[in-house]
Residue, then its C-alpha position, 0 to 999 in steps of 0.5 A: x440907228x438903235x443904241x445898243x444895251x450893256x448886254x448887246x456889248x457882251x456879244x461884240x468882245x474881242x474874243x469872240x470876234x477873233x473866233x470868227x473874223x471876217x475875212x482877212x485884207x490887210x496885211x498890217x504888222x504890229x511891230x513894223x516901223x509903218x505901224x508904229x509911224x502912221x497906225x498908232x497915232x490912229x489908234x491913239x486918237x480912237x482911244x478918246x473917242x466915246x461914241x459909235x458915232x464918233x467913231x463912224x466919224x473918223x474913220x470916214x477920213x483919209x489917213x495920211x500913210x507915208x510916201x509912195x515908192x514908184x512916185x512920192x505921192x502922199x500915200x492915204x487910205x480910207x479904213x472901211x470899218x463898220x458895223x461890229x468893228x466900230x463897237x469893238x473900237x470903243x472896247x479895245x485896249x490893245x494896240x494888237x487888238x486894233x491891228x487885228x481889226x485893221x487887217x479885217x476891214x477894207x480900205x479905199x485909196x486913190x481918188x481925188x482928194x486934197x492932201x490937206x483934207x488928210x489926217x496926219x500924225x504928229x509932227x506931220x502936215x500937209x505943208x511939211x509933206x510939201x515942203x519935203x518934196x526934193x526937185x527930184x520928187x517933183x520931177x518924177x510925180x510930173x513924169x508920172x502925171x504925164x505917163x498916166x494922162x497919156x493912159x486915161x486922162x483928159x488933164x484935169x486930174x494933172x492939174x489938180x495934182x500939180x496944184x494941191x502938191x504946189x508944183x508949177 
């Protein structure tokens, strides 16, 4: 990929891309408890990063966003920001600014994947998610395992949850 010029940086300004955004998706609020709990420790580490790269990077992961309500899982997302949102990263100041851009780009969840692959906040972990599991939680996550093995499973999926959550 071409490094781009100072001069390429003066297109890609915040202002101009609040004048014509892609489409809005999310729906995130600057001052809700979630924002300040799970999307300001993102926008904290974005801050340091010095690349579009390292930027690209990171947002590859999958961030650990609270406990589900039907079921405690641990919830997660993928962010899909790209291309002109990725060089606004490295430009923006603002917190308001980030959640703008958060509420313009994609995310994926669900899949296959370990909660010790995510990214958590601080004071945050995959052992301390665990360890915060209450029987109950641990009963209602193997009934829905169960409710959707019935759907559209052959077991393996169940298995793998039951053992990356540590429930036997």
């Amino acid at each position: 990929m071409q490094q781009l010029t100072i001069l390429d940086y003066l297109d890609y300004d915040m202002q101009e891309y609040r004048k014509n955004p892609p489409m809005k998706i999310g729906d995130y609020k600057i001052n809700s408890k979630f924002s300040k709990t799970y999307l300001m420790p993102i926008f904290e580490h974005v801050k340091t990063l010095k690349s579009e790269e390292e930027v690209r990077k990171y947002f590859k992961n999958r961030f650990y966003l609270g406990r589900g309500e039907y079921a405690p899982y641990a919830e997660n997302r993928q962010f899909l920001v790209g291309g002109r949102s990725i060089i606004l990263m490295l430009t923006i100041d603002s917190f308001s600014d980030f959640i703008f851009i958060l509420n313009h780009s994609g995310t994926l969840s669900g899949g296959r994947y370990s909660i010790d692959d995510l990214v958590y906040p601080p004071d945050m972990s995959a052992d301390k998610f665990r360890s915060s599991l209450t029987d109950v939680d641990k009963e209602k996550i193997v009934a829905d395992l169960k409710r959707l093995s019935r759907i559209h499973s052959n077991g393996e999926f169940e298995k793998h949850i039951l053992a990356d959550y540590q429930i036997n």
